[in-house]
C-alpha positions as CSV (number, residue, x, y, z in Angstrom):
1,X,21.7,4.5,37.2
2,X,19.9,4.8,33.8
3,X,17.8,2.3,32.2
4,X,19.1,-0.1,29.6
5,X,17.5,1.1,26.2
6,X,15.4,-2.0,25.2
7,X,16.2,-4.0,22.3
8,X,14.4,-5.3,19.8
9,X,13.3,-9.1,20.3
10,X,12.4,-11.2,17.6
11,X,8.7,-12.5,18.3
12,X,10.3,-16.5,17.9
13,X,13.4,-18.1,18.7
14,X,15.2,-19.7,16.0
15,X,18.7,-19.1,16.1
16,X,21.2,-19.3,18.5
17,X,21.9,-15.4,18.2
18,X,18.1,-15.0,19.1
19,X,18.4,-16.7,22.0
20,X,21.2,-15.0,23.2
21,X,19.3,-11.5,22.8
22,X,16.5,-13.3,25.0
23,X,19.1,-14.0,27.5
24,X,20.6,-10.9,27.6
25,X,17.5,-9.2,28.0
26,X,16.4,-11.2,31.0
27,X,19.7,-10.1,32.3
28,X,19.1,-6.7,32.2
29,X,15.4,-7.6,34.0
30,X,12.7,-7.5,31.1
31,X,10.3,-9.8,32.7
32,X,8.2,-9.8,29.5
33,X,11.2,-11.3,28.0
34,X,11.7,-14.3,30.4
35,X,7.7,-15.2,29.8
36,X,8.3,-15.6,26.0
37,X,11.3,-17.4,26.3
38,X,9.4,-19.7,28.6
39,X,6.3,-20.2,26.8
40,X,8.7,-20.9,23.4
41,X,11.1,-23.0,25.5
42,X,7.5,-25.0,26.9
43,X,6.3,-25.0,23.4
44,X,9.3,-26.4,20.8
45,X,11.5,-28.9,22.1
46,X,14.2,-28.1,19.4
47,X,14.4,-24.5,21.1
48,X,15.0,-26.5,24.7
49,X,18.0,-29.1,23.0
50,X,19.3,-25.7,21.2
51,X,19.4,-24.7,24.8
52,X,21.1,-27.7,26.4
53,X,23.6,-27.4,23.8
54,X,24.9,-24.6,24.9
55,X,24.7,-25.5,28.4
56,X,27.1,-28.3,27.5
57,X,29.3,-25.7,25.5
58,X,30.0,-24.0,28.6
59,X,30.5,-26.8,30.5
60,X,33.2,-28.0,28.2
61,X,34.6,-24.7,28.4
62,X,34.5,-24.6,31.7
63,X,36.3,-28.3,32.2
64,X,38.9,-26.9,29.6
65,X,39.6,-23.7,31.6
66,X,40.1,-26.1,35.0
67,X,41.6,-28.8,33.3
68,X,45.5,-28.6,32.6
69,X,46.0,-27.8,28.9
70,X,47.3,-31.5,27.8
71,X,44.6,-32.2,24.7
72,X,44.4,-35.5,26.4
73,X,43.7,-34.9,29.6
74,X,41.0,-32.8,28.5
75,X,39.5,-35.0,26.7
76,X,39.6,-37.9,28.7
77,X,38.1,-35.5,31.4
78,X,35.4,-35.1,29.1
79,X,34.7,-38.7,28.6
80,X,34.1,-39.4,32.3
81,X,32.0,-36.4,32.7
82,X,29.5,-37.5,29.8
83,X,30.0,-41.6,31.3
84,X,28.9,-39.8,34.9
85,X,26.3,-37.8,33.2
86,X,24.8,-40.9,31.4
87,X,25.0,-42.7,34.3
88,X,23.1,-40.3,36.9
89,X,20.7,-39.3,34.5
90,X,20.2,-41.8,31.3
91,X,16.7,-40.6,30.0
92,X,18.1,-37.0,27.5
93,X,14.5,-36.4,27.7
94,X,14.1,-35.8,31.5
95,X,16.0,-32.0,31.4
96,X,15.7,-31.2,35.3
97,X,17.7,-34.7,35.6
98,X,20.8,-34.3,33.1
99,X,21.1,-30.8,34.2
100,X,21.6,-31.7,37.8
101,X,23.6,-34.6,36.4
102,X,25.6,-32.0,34.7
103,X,25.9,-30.3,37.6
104,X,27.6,-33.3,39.8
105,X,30.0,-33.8,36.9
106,X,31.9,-30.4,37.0
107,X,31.2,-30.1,40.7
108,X,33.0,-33.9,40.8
109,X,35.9,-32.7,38.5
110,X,36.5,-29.3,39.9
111,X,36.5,-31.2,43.4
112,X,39.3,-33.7,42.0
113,X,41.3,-30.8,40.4
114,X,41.4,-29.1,43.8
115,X,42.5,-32.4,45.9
116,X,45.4,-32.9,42.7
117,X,46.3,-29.3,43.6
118,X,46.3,-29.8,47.4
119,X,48.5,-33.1,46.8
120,X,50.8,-31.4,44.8
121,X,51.4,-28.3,47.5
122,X,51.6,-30.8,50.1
123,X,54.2,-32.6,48.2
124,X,58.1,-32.2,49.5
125,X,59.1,-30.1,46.5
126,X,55.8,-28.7,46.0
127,X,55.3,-24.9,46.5
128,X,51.9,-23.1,47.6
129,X,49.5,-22.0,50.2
130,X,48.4,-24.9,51.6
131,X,45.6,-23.2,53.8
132,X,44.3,-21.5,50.8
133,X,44.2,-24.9,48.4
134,X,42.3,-27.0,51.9
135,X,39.9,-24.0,51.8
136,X,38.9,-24.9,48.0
137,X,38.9,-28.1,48.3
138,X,36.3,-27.8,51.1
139,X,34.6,-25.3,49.3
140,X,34.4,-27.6,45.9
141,X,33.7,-30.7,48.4
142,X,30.6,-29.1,49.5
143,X,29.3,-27.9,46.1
144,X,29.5,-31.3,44.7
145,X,27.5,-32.6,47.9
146,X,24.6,-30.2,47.3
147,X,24.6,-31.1,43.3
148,X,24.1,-34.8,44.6
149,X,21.4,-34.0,47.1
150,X,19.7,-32.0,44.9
151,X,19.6,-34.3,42.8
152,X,18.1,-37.0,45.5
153,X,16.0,-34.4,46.1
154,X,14.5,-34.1,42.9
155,X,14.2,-38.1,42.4
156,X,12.5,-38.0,45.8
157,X,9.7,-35.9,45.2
158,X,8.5,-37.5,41.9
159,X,5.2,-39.4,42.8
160,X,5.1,-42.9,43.0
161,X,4.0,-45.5,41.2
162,X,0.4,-46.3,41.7
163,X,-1.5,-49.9,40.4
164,X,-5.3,-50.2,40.8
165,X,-7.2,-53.7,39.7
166,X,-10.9,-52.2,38.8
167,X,-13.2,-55.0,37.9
168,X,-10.5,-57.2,36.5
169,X,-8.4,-54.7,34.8
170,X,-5.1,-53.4,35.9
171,X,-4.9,-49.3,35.9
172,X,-1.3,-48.3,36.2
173,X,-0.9,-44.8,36.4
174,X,3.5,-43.4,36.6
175,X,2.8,-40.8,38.1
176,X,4.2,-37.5,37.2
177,X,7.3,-35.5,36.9
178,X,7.8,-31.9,38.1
């Protein structure tokens, strides 16, 4: 198989297009790209909300492509995943947390869409391969379960609170986040 010829990458990040030049040559395995990317995505939080942007692009493409094509029903699937994602994870700051929030949304949508489907086959006039539709359902079922545990996961290996009285005074340190 012959190499990919190696494109040109713009020393910073600043537009979109840039970013998708990064990604695609991480894609095609520069390492040396991936280490820029993370030291610019460490070093400029705009870069990082440029990048959760279009996380959230493809998530509403995603819900759009799953979704039945009423303009309603779209968007009223796209209201409960932000309330869901607001609710798991209300700090935007805390990335690792509203990603894996994200995460549970579509897994939690795509899981409904496959029960509606299921219903619908099961249904007296409905049509379909009911073995097939259980079999996504299950599958979607357990995706959404490992988002949420995941999650847990994460929550549960942040380091606790610790308070210390040292001759009077209270020291309280929060502890980190990965």
């Amino acid at each position: 198989m012959p190499k990919a010829k190696p494109v040109a990458l713009p020393a910073v990040i600043t537009t979109p297009a840039d970013l998708e030049r990064y990604t695609a040559a991480i894609k095609a395995g520069d390492t040396k790209a991936r280490g820029i990317l993370r030291a610019q995505m460490q070093d400029n939080a705009e870069l990082r909300n440029q990048y959760g942007l279009l996380g959230r692009r493809l998530r509403d493409r995603f819900i759009q492509a799953i979704v039945p094509s009423a303009p309603h029903f779209i968007e009223a699937t796209l209201a409960q995943a932000d309330a869901l994602i607001d609710e798991l994870a209300p700090d935007p700051q805390n990335t690792l947390d509203r990603l894996l929030a994200e995460r549970i949304a579509v897994s939690a949508i795509h899981l409904r869409m496959d029960e509606v489907a299921l219903q619908t086959a099961q249904a007296p006039e409905g049509t379909g391969n009911i073995d097939t539709l259980q079999d996504r359902r299950e599958k979607s079922e357990k995706a959404y379960i490992r988002a949420i545990l995941a999650l847990a996961k994460v929550r549960k290996l942040r380091l606790p609170t610790l308070q210390l009285n040292v001759a009077n005074q209270q020291i309280v340190n929060q502890g980190a986040t990965p």
